[in-house]
N, CA, C and O atoms as a CHARMM CRD file, in Angstrom:
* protein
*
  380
    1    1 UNK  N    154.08400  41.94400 -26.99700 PROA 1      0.00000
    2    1 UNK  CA   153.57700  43.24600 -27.39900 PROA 1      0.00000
    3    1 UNK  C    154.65100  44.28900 -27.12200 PROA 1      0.00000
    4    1 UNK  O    155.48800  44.16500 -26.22900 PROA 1      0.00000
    5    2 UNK  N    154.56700  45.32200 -27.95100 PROA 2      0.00000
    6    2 UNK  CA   155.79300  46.01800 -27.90200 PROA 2      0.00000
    7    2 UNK  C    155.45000  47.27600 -27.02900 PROA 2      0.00000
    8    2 UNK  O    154.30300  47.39300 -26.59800 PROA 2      0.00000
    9    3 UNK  N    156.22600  48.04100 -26.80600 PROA 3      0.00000
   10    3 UNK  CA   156.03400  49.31800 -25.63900 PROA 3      0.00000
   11    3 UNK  C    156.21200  50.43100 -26.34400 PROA 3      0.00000
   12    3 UNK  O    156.18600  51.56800 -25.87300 PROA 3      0.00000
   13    4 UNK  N    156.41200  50.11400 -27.58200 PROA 4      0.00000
   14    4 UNK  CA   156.83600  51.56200 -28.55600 PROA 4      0.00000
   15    4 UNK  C    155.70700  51.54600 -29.44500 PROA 4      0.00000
   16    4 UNK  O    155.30200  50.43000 -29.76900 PROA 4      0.00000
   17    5 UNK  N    155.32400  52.19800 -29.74300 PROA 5      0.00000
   18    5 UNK  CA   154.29000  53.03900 -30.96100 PROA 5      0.00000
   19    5 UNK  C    155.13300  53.69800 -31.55300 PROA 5      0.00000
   20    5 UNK  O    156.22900  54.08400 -31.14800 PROA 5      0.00000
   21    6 UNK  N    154.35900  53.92600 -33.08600 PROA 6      0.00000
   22    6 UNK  CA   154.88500  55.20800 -33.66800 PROA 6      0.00000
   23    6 UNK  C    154.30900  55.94800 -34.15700 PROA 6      0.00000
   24    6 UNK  O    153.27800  55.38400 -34.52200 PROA 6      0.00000
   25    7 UNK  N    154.29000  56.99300 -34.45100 PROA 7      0.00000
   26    7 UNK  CA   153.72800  58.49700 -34.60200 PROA 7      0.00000
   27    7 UNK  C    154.09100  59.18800 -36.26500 PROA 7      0.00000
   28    7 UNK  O    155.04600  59.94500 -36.08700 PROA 7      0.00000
   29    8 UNK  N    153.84000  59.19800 -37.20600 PROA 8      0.00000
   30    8 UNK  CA   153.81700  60.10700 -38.27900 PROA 8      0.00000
   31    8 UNK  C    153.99200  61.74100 -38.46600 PROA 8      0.00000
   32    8 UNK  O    153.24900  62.70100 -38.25700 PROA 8      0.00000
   33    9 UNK  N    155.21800  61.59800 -38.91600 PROA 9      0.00000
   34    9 UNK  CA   155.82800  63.08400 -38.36800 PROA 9      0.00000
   35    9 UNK  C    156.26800  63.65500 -40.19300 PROA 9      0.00000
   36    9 UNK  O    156.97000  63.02600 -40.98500 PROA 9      0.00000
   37   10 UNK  N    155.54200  65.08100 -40.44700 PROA 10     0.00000
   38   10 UNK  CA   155.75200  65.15400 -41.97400 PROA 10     0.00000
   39   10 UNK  C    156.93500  66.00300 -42.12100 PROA 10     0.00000
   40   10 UNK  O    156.73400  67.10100 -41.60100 PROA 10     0.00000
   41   11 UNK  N    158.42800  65.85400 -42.79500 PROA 11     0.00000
   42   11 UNK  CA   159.40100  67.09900 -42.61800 PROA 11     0.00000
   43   11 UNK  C    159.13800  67.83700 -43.71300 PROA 11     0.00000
   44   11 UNK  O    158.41700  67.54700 -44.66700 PROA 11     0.00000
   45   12 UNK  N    159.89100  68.99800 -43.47400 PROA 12     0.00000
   46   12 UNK  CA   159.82400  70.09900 -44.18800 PROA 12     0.00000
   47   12 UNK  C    159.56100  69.81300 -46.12600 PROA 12     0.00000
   48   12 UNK  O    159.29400  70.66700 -46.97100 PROA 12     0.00000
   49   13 UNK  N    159.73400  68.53900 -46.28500 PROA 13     0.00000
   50   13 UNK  CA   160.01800  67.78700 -47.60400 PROA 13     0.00000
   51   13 UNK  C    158.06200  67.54000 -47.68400 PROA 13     0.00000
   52   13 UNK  O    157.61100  67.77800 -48.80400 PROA 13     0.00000
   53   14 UNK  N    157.33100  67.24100 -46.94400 PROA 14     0.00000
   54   14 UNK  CA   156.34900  66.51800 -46.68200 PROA 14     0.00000
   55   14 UNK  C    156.15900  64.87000 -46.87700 PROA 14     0.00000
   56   14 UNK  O    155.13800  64.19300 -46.99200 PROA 14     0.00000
   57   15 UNK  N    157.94100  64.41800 -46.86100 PROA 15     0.00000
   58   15 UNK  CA   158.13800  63.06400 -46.88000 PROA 15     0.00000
   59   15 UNK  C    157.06300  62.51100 -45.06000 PROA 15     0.00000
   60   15 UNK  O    157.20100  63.24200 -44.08000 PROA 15     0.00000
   61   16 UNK  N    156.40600  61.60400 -44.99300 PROA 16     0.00000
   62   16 UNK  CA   155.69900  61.11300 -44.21900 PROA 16     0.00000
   63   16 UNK  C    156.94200  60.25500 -43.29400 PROA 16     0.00000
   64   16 UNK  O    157.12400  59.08300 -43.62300 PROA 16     0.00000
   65   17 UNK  N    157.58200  60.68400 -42.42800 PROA 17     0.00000
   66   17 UNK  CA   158.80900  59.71200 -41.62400 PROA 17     0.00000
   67   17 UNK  C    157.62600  59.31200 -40.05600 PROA 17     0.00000
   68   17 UNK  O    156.92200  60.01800 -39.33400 PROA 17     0.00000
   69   18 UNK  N    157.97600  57.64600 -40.12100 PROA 18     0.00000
   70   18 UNK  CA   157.69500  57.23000 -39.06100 PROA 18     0.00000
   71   18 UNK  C    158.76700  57.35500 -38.06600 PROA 18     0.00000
   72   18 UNK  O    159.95700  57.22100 -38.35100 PROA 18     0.00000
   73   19 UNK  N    158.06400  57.76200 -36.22000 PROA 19     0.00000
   74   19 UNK  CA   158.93700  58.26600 -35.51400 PROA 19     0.00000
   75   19 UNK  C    158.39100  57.46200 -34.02400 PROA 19     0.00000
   76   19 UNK  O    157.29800  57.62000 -33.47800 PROA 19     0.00000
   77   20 UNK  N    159.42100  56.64900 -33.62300 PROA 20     0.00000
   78   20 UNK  CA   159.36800  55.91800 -32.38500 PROA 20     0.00000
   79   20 UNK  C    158.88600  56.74100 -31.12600 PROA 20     0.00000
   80   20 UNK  O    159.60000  57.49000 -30.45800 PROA 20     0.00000
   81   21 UNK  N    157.59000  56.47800 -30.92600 PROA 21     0.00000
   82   21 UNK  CA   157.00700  57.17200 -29.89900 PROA 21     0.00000
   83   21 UNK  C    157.03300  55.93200 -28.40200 PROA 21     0.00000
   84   21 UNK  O    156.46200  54.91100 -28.78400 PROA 21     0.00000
   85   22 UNK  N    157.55200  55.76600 -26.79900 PROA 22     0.00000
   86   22 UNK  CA   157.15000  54.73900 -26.05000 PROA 22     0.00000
   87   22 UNK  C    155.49300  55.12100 -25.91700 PROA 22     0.00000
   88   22 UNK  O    154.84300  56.07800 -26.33900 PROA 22     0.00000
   89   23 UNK  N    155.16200  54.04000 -25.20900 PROA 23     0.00000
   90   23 UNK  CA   153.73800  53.92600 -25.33100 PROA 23     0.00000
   91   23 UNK  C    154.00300  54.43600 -23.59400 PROA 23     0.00000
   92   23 UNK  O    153.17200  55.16800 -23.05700 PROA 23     0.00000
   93   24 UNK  N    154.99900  54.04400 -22.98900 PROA 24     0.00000
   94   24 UNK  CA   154.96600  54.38300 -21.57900 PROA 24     0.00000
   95   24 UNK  C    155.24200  56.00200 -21.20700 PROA 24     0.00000
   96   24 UNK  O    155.38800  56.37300 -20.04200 PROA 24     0.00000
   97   25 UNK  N    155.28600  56.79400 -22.21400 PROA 25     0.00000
   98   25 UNK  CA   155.40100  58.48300 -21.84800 PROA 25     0.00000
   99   25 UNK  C    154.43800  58.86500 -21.04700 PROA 25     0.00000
  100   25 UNK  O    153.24400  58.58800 -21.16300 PROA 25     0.00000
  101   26 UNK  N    155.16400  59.77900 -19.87500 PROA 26     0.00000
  102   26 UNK  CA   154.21400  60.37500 -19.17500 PROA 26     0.00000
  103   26 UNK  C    154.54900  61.84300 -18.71800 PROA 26     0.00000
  104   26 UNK  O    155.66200  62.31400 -18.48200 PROA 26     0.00000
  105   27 UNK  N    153.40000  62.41100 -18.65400 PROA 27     0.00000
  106   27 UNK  CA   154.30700  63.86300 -18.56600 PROA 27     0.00000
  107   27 UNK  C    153.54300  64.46100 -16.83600 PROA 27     0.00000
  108   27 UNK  O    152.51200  64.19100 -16.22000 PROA 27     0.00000
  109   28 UNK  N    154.59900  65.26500 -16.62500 PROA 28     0.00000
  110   28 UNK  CA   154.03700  65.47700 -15.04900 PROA 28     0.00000
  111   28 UNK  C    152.83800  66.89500 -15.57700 PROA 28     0.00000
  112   28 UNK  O    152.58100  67.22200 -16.73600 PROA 28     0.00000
  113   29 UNK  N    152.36200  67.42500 -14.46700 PROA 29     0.00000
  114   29 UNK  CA   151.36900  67.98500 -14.34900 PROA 29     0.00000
  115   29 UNK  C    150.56800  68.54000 -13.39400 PROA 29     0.00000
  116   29 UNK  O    150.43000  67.68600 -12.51900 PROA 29     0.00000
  117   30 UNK  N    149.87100  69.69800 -13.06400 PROA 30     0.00000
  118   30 UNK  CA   149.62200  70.22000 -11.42500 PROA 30     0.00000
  119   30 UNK  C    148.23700  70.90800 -12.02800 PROA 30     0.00000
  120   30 UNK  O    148.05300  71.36700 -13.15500 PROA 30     0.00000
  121   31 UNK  N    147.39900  70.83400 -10.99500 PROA 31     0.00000
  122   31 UNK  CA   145.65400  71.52300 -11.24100 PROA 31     0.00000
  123   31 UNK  C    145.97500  72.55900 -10.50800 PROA 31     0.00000
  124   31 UNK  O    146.42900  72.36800  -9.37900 PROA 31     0.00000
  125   32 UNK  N    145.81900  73.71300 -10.95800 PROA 32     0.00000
  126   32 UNK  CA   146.19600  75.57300 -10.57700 PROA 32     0.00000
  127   32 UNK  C    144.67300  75.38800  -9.56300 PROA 32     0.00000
  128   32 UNK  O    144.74600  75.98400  -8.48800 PROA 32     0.00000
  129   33 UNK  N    143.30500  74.60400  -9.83400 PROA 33     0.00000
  130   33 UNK  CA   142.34900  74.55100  -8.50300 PROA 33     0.00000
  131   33 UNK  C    142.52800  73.78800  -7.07100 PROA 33     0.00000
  132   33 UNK  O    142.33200  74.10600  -5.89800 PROA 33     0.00000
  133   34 UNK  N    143.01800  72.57800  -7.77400 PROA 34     0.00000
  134   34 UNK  CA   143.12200  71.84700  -6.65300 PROA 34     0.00000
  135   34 UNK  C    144.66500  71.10100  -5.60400 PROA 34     0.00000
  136   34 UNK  O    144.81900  70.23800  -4.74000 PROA 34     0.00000
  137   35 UNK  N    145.47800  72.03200  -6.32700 PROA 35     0.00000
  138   35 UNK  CA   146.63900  71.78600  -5.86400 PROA 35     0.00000
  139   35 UNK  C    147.40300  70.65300  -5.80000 PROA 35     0.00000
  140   35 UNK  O    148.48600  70.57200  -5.22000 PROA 35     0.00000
  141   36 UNK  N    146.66800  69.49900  -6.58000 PROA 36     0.00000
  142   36 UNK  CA   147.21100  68.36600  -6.99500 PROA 36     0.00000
  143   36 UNK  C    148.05400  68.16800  -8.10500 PROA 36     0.00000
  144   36 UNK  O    147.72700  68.33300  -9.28000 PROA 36     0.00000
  145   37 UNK  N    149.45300  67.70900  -7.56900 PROA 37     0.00000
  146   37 UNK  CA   150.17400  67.08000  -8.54300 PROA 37     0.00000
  147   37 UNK  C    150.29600  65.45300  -9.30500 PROA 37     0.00000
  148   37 UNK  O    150.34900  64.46100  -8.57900 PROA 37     0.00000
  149   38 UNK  N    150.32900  65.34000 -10.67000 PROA 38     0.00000
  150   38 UNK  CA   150.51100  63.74400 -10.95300 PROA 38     0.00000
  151   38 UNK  C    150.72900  63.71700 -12.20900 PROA 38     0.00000
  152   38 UNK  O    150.57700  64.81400 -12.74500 PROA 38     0.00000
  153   39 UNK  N    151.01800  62.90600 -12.86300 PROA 39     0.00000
  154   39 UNK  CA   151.76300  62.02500 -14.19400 PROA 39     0.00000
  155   39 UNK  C    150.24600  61.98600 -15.10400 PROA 39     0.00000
  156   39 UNK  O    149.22200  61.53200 -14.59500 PROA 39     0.00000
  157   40 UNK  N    150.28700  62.48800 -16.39400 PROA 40     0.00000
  158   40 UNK  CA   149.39900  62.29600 -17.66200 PROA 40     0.00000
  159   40 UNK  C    150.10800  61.46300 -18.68700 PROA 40     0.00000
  160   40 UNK  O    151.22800  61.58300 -19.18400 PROA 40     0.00000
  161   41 UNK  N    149.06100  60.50100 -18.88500 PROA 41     0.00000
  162   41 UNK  CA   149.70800  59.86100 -20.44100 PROA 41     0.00000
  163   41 UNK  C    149.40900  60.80800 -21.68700 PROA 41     0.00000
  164   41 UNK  O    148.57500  61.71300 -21.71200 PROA 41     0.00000
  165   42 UNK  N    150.26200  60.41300 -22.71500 PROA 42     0.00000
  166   42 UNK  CA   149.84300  61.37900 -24.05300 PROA 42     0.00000
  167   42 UNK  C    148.45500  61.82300 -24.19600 PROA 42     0.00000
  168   42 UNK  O    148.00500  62.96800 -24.24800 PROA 42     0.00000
  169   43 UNK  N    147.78000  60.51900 -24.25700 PROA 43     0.00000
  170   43 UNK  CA   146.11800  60.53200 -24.45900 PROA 43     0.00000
  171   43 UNK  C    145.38500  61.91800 -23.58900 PROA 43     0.00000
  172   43 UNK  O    144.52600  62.73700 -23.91700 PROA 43     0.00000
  173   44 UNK  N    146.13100  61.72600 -22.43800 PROA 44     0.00000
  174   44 UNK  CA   144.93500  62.73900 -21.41100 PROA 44     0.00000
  175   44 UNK  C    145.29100  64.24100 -21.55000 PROA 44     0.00000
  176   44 UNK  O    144.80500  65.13800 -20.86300 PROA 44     0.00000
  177   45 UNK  N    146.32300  64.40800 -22.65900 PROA 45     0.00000
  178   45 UNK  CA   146.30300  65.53500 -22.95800 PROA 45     0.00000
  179   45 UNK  C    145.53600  66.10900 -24.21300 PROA 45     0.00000
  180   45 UNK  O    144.73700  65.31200 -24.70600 PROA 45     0.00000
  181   46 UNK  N    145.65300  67.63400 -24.96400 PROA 46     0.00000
  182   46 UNK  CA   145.66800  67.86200 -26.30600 PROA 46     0.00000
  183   46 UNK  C    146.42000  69.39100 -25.98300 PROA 46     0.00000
  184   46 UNK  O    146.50800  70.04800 -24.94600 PROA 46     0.00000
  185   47 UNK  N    146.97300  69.64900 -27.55400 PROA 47     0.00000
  186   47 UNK  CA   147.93300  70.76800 -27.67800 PROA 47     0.00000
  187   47 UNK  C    146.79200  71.61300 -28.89500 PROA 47     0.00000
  188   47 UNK  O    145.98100  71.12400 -29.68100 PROA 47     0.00000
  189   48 UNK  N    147.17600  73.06700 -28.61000 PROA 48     0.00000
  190   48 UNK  CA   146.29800  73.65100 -29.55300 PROA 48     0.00000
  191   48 UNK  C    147.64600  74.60700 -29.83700 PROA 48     0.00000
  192   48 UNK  O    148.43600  75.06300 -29.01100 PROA 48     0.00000
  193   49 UNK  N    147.62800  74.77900 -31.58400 PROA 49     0.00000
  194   49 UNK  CA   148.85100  75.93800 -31.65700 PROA 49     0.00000
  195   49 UNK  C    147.99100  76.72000 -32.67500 PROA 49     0.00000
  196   49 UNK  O    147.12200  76.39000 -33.48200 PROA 49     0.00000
  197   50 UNK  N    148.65300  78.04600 -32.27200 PROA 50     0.00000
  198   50 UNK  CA   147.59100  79.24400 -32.97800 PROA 50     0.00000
  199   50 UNK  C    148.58700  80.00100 -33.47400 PROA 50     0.00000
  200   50 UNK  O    149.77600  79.70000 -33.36400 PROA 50     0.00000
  201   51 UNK  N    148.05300  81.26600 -34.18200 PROA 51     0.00000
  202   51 UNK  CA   148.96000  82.12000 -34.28900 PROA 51     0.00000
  203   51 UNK  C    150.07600  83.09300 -33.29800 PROA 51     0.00000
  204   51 UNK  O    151.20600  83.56600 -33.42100 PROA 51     0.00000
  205   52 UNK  N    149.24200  83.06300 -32.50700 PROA 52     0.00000
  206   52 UNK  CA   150.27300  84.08700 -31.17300 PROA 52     0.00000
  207   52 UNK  C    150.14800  82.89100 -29.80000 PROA 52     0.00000
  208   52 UNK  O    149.50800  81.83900 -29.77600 PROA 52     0.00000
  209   53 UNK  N    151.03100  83.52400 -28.70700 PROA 53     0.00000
  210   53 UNK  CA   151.41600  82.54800 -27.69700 PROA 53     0.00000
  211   53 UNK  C    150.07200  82.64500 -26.83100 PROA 53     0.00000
  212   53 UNK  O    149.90900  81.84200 -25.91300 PROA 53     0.00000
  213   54 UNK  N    148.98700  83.74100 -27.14900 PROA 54     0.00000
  214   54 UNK  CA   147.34100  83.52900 -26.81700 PROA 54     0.00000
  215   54 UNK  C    146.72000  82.31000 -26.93500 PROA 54     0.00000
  216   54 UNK  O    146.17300  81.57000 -26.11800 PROA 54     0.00000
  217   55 UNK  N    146.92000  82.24900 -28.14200 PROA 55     0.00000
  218   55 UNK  CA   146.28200  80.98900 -29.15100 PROA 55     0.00000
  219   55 UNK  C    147.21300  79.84100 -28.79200 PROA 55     0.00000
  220   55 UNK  O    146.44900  78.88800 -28.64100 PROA 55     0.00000
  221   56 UNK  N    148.10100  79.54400 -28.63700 PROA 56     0.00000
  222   56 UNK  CA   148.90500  78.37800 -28.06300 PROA 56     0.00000
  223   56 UNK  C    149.07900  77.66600 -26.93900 PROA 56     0.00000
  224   56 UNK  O    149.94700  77.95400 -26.11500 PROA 56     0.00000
  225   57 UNK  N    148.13300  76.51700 -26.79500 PROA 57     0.00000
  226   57 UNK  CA   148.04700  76.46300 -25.10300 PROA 57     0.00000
  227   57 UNK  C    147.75300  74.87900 -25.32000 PROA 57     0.00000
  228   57 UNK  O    147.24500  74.49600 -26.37400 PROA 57     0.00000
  229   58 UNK  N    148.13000  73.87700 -24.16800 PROA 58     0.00000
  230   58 UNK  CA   147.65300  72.50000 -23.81500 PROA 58     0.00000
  231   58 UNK  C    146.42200  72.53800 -23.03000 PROA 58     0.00000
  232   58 UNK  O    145.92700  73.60500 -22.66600 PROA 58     0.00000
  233   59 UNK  N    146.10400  71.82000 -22.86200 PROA 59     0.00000
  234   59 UNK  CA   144.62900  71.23100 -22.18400 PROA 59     0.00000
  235   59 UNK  C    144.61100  69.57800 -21.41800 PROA 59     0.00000
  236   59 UNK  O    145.06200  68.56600 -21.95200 PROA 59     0.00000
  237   60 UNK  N    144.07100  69.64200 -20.27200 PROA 60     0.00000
  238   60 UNK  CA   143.79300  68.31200 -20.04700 PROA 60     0.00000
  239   60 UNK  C    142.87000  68.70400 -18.41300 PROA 60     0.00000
  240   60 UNK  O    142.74000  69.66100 -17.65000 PROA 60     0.00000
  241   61 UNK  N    142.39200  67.26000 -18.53800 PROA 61     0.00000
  242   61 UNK  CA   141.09400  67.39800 -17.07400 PROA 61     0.00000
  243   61 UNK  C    141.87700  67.05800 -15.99300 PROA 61     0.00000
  244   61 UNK  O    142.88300  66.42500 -16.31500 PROA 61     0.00000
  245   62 UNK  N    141.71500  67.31500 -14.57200 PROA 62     0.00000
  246   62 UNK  CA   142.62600  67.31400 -13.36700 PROA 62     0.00000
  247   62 UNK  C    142.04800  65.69900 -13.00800 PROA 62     0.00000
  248   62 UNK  O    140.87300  65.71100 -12.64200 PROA 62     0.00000
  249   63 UNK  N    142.47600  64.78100 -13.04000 PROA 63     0.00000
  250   63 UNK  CA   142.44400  63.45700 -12.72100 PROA 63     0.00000
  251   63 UNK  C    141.24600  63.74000 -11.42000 PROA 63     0.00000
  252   63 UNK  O    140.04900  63.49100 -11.56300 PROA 63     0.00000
  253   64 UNK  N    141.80800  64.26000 -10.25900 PROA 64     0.00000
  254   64 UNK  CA   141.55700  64.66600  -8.66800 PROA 64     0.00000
  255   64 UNK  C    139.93000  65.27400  -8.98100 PROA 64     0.00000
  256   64 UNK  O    138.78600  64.84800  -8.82600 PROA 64     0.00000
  257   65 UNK  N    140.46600  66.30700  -9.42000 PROA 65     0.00000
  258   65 UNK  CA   138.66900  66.80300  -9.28100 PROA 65     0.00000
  259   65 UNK  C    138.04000  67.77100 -10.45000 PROA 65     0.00000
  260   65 UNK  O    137.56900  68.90800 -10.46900 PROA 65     0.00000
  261   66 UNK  N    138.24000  66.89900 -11.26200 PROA 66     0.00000
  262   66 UNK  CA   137.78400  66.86500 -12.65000 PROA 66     0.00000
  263   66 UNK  C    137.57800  68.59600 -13.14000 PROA 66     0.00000
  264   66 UNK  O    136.49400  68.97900 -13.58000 PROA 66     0.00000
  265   67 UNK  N    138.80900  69.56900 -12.98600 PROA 67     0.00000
  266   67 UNK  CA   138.61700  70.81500 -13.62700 PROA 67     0.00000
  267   67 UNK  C    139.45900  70.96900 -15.19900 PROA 67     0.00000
  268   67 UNK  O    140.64600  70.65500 -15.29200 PROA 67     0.00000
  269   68 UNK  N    138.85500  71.36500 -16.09600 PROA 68     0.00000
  270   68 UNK  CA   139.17800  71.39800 -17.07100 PROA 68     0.00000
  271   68 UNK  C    140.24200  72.90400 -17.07200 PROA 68     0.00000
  272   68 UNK  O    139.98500  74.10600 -16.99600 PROA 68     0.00000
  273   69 UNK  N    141.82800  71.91400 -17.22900 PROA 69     0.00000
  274   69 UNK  CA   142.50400  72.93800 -17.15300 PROA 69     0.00000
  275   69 UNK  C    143.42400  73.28800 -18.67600 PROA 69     0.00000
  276   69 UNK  O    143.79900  72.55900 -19.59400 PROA 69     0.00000
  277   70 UNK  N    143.60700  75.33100 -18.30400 PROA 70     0.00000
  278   70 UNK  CA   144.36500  74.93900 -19.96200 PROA 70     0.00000
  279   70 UNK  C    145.63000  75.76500 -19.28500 PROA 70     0.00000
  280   70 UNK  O    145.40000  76.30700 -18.20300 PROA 70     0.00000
  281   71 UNK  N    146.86200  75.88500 -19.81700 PROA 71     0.00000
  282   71 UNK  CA   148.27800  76.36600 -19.37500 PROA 71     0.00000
  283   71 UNK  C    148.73800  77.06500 -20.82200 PROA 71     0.00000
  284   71 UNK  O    148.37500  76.54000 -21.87500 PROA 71     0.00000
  285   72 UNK  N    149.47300  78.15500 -20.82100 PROA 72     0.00000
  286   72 UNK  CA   150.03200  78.27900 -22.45300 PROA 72     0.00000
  287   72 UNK  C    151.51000  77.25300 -22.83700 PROA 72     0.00000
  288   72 UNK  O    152.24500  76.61900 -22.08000 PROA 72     0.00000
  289   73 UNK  N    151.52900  77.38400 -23.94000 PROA 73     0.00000
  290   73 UNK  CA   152.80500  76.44400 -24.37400 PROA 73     0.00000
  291   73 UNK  C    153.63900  76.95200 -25.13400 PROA 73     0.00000
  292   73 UNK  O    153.44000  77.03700 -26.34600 PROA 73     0.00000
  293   74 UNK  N    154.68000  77.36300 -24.56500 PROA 74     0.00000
  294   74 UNK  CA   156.28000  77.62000 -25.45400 PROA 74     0.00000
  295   74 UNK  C    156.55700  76.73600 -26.10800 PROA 74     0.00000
  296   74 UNK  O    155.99900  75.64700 -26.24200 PROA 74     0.00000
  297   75 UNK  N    157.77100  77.30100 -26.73300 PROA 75     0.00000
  298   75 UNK  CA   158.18200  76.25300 -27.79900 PROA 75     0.00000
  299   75 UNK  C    159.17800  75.28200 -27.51300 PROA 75     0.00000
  300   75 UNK  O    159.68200  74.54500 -28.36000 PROA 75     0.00000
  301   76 UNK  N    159.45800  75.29600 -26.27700 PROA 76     0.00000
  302   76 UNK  CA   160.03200  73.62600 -25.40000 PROA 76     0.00000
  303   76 UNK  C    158.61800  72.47400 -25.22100 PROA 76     0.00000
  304   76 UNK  O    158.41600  71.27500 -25.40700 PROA 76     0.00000
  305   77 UNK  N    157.82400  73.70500 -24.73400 PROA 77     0.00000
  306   77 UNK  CA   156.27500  72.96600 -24.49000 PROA 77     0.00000
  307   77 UNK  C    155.84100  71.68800 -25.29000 PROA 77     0.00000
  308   77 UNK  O    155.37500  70.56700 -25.08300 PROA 77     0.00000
  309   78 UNK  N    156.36300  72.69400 -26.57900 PROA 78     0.00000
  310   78 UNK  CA   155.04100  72.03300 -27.90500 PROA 78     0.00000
  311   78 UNK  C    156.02400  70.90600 -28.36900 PROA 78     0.00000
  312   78 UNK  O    155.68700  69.80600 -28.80700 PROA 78     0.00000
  313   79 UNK  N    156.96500  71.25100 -28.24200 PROA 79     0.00000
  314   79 UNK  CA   158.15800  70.01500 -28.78700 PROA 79     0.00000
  315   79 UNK  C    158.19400  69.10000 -28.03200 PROA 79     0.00000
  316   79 UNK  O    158.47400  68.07000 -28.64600 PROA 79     0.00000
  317   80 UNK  N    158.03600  68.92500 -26.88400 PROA 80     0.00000
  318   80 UNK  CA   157.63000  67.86300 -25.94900 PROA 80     0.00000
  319   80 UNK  C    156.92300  67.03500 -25.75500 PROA 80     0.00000
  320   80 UNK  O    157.12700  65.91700 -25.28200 PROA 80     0.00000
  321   81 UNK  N    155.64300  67.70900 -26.24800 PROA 81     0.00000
  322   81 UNK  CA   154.39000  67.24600 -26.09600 PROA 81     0.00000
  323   81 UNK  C    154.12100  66.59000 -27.83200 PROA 81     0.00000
  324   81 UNK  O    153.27200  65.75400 -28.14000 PROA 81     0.00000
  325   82 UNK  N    154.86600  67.09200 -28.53100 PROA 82     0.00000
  326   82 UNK  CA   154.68500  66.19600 -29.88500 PROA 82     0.00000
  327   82 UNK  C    155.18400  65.21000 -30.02300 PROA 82     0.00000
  328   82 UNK  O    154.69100  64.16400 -30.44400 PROA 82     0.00000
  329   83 UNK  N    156.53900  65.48600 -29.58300 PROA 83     0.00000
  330   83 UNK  CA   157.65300  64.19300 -30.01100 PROA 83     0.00000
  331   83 UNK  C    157.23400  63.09100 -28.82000 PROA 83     0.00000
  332   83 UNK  O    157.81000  62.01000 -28.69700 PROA 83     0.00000
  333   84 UNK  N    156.03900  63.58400 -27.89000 PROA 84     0.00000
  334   84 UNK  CA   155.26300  62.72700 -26.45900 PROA 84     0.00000
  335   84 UNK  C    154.24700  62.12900 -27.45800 PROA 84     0.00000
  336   84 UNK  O    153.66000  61.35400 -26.70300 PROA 84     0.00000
  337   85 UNK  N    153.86100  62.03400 -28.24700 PROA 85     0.00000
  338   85 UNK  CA   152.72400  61.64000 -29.16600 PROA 85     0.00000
  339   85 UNK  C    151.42900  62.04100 -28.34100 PROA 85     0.00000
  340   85 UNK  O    150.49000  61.32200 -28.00000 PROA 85     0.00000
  341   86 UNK  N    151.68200  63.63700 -28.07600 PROA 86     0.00000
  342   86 UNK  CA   150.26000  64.67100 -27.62000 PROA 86     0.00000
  343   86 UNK  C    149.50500  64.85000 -28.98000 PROA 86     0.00000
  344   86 UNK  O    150.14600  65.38100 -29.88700 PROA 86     0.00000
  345   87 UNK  N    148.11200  64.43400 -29.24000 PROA 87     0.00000
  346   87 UNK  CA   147.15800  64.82000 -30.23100 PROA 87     0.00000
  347   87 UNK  C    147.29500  66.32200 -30.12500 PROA 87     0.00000
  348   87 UNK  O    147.41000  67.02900 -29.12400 PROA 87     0.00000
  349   88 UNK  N    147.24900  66.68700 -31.63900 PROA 88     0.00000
  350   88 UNK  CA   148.13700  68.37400 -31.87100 PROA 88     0.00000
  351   88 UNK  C    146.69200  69.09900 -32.54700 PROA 88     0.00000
  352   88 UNK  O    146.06500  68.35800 -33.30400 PROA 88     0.00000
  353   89 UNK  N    146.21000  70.30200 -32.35100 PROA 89     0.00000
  354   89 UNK  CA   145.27600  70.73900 -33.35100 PROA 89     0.00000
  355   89 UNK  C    146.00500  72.03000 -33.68600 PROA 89     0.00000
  356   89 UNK  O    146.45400  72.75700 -32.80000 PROA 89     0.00000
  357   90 UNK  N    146.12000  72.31800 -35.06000 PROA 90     0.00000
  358   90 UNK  CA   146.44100  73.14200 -35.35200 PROA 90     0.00000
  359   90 UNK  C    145.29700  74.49700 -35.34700 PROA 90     0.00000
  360   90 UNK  O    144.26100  74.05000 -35.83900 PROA 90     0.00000
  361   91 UNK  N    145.14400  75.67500 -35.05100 PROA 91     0.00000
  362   91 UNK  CA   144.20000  76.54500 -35.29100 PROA 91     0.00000
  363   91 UNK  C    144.54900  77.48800 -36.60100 PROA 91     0.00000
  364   91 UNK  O    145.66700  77.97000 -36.77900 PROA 91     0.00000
  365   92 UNK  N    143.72900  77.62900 -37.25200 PROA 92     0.00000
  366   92 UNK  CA   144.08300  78.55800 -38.55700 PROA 92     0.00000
  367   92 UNK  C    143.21200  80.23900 -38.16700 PROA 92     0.00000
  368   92 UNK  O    142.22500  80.33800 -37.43700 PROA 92     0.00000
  369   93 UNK  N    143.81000  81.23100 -38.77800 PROA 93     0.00000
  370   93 UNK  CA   143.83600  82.30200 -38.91500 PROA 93     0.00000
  371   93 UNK  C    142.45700  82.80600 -39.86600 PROA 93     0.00000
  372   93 UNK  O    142.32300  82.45300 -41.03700 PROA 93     0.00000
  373   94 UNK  N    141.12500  83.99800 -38.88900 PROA 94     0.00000
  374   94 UNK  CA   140.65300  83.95600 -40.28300 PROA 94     0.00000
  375   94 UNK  C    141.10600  85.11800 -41.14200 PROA 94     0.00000
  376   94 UNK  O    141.07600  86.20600 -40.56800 PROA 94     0.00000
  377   95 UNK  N    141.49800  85.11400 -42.33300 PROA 95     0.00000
  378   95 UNK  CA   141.83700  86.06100 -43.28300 PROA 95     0.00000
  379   95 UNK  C    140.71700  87.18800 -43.80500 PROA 95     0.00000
  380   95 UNK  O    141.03100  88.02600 -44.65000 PROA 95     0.00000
């Protein structure tokens, strides 16, 4: 069994390029309640991108003592967490 996944990434073309994601990514992480630090797999996260850096923020539950935490995300953030194969929701604008 292999350790790599891959992830569907659309470029500016909307050509569909498959993109070598490890299955072993982990990203570090700290609960602002409980002062615990530790390692998230892709899964235990999600990324939300909005129009302003309001609307742009990750999410995930504190392993330790289950607080649902959210942090905002720059644009090192979001690139990290994509090319991490983080489930992405885009938010749309209402007009």
């Amino acid at each position: 069994m292999s350790d790599v996944s891959t992830m569907p990434v659309t470029t500016p073309v909307t050509t569909p390029v498959t993109v070598p994601v490890p299955a072993a990514v982990r990203f570090k992480a700290a609960c602002p309640d409980c002062r615990e630090r530790f390692e998230l797999a892709a899964g235990a996260l999600r990324l939300a991108i909005g129009a302003s850096s309001r609307t742009t923020f990750y999410s995930f539950t504190c392993p330790e003592c289950g607080t649902a935490v959210r942090k905002p995300a720059g644009e090192r953030i979001i690139e990290l967490l994509t090319g991490g194969g983080v489930r992405t929701l885009r938010l749309h604008t209402a007009l």
